[in-house]
C-alpha positions in Angstrom: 0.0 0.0 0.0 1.1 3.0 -1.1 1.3 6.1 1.5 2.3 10.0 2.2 3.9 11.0 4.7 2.2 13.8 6.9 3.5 17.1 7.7 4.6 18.3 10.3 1.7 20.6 11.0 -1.0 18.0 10.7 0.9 15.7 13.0 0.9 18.7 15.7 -2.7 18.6 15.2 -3.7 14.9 15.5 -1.3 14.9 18.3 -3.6 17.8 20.3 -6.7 16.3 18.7 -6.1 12.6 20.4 -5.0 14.3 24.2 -7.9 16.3 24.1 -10.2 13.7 23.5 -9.1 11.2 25.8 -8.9 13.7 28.8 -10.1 10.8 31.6 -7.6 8.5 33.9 -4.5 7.8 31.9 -5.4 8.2 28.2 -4.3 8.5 24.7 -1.2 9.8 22.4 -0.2 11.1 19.5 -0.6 10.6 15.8 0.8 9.1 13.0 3.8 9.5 10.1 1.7 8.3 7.1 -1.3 8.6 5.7 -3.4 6.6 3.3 -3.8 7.7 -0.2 -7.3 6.3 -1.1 -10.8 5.4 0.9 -9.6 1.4 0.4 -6.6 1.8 2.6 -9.9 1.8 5.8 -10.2 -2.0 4.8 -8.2 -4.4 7.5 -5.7 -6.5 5.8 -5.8 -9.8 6.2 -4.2 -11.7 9.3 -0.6 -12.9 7.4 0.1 -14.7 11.0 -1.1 -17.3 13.0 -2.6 -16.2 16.5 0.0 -16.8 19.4 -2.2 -18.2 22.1 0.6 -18.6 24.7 3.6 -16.6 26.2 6.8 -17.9 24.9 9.6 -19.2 27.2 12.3 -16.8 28.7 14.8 -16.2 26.1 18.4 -17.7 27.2 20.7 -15.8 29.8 17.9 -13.8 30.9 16.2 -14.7 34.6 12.2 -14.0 35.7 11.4 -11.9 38.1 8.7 -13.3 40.2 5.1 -12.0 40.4 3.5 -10.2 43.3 0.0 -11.5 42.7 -1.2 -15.3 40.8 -3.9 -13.4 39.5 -4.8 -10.0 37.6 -5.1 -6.7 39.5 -6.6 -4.1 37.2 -7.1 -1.2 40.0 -4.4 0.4 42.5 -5.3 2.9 45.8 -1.9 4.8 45.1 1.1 5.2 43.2 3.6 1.6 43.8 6.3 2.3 46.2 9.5 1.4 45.0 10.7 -2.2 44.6 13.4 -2.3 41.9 16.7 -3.8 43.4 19.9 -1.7 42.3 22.4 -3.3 40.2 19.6 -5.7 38.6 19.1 -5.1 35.0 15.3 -5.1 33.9 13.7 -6.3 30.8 10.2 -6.2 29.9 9.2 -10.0 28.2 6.1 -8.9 26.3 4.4 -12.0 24.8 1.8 -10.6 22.6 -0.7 -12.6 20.3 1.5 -11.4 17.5 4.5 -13.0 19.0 7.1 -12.5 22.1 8.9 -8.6 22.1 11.9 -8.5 24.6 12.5 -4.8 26.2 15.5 -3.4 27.9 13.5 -0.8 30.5 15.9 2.0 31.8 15.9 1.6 35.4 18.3 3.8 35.9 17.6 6.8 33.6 13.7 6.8 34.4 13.2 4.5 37.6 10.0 5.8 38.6 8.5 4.8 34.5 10.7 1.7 34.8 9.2 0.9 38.5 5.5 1.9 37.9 5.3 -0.5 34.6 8.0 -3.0 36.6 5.3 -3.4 39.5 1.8 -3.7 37.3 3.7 -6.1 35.2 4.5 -8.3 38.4 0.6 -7.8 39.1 -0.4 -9.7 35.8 -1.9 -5.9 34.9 -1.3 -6.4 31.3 -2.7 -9.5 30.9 -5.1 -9.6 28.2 -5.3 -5.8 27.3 -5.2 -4.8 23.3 -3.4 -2.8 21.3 -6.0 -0.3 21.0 -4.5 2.2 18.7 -2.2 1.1 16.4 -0.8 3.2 13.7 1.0 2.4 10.7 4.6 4.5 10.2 3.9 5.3 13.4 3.3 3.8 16.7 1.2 0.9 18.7 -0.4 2.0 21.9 -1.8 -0.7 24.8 -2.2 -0.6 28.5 -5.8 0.2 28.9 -8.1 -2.0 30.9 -11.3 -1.1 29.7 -10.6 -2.8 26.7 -11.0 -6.4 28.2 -14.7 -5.4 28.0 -16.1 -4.5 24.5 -18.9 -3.1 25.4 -16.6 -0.3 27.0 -15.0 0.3 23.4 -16.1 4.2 23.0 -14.0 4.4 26.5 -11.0 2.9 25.3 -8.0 4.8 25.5 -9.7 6.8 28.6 -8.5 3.6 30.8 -6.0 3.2 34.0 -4.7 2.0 36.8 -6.6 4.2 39.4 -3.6 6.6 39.7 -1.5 8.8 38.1 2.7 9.5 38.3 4.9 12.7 37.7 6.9 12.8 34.5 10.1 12.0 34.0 11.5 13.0 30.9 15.2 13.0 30.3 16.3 15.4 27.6 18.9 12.7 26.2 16.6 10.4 25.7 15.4 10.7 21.8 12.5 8.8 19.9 15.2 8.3 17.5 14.8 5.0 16.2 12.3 2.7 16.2 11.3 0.2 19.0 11.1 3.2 21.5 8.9 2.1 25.0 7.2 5.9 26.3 4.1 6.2 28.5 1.0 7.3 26.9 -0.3 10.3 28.8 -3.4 13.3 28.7 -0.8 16.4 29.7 1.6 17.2 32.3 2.0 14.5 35.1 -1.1 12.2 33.8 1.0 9.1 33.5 -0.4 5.7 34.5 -0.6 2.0 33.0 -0.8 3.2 28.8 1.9 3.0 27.1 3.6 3.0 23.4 5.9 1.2 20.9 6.9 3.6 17.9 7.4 2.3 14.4 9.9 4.8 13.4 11.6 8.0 14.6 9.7 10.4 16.3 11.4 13.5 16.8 8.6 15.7 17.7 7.7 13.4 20.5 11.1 14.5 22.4 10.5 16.0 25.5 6.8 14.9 25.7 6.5 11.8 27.2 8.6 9.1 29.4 10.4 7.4 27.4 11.4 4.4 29.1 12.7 1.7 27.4 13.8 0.1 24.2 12.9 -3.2 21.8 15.7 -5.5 21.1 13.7 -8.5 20.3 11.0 -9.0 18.4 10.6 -6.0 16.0 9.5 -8.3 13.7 6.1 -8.8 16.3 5.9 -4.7 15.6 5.2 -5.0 11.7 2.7 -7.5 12.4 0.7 -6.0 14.8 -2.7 -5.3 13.0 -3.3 -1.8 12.7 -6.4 -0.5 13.9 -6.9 3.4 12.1 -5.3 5.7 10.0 -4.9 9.3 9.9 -7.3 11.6 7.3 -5.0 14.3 6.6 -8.0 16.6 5.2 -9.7 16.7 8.7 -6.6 15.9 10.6 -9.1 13.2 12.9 -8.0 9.3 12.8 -10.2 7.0 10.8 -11.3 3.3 11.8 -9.7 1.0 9.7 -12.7 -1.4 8.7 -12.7 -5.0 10.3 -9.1 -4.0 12.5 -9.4 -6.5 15.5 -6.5 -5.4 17.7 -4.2 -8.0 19.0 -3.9 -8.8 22.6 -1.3 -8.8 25.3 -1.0 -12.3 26.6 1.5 -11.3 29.4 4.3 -9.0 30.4 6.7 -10.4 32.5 9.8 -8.8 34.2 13.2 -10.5 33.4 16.1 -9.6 34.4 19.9 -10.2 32.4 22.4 -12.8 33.9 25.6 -11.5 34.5 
């Protein structure tokens, strides 16, 4: 499929657009890089993967952090305290029904990102959750818990974990490159359980949101990932992509590197 990339301008404004919108809990971001070129480009394209139905194993030389709870907790009273132990270096192991993504999560450039997502992960949070808002050029976005209920679907994206964090954006940390981990948020300090992968570079999200991690397995998974809108750059809104069933997070489990 052939496609145009967006300006700059129009990205500003689907980026402003998609905050404003989702101004409940620990919503939405940004837009995307490309654009279709005809009405057709709505249609879903057709699955080119089998359905993963369970997590993968822990890839070699890397060790599992054990879970806090044997089942799912969707809501928290409070911010987590924090738990990460220093000198242990975390990964995110993100089995999705797309396939398994491995994560190296900054723990020591963002620890309060890195221990938020490090402590809902231990709490089975993600289990189950879509990819909501997937984009292509641009980015996939998950971590919302009203979408294990699809009768909740004009809510998605609005979705949390009962909380919200400060940010913590480091300056030298660049959506550079693609594979970037960053927290989804609604404006200053509205970070929670949402989060994003980008597709691609992303300059004009620097200094936005907490970037907290990176993929270094699995980028493959990313390209598969079915995407679920695409961007009209006439009205500058995103458009449903017709008969998009987003894929699912199966788990997200902590691992941690051997030495």
């Amino acid at each position: 499929m052939k496609t145009a990339a967006a300006s700059p301008l129009l990205l500003a404004s689907l980026l402003t657009l998609s905050l404003a919108a989702c101004k409940k809990d620990t919503p939405a971001t940004t837009d995307t890089t490309k654009t279709p070129d005809t009405a057709a480009a709505t249609t879903a394209k057709p699955a080119t993967a089998t359905a993963v139905t369970t997590p993968g194993a822990v890839p070699s030389g890397y060790t599992l952090v054990p879970a806090v709870s044997s089942k799912p907790v969707y809501k928290f009273a409070s911010e987590p305290a924090r738990t990460l132990k220093d000198g242990v270096d975390y990964y995110a192991l993100i089995d999705t029904s797309k396939g398994q993504i491995l994560a190296d999560l900054y723990e020591t450039r963002t620890p309060v990102t890195v221990n938020n997502f490090v402590t809902l992960a231990r709490n089975h949070f993600y289990d189950g959750i879509l990819f909501h808002r997937v984009l292509d050029g641009f980015m996939g976005q998950t971590g919302d818990p009203n979408t294990l209920d699809a009768s909740k679907k004009a809510s998605w994206g609005q979705g949390g974990p009962g909380y919200s964090f400060p940010d913590e954006i480091r300056q030298n940390l660049k959506f550079d490159a693609p594979g970037d981990l960053a927290m989804a948020n609604s404006g200053a300090n509205t970070n929670g359980s949402q989060f994003f992968i980008t597709f691609a570079p992303a300059s004009f999200l620097d200094g936005k949101y907490n970037l907290f991690g990176k993929v270094v397995q699995g980028q493959d998974v990313l390209a598969k990932l079915t995407r679920t809108a695409n961007p009209d750059q006439s009205s500058g809104q995103e458009v449903p992509i017709e008969g998009a069933t987003p894929d699912k997070i199966l788990s997200v489990r902590i691992v941690s590197k051997n030495k």
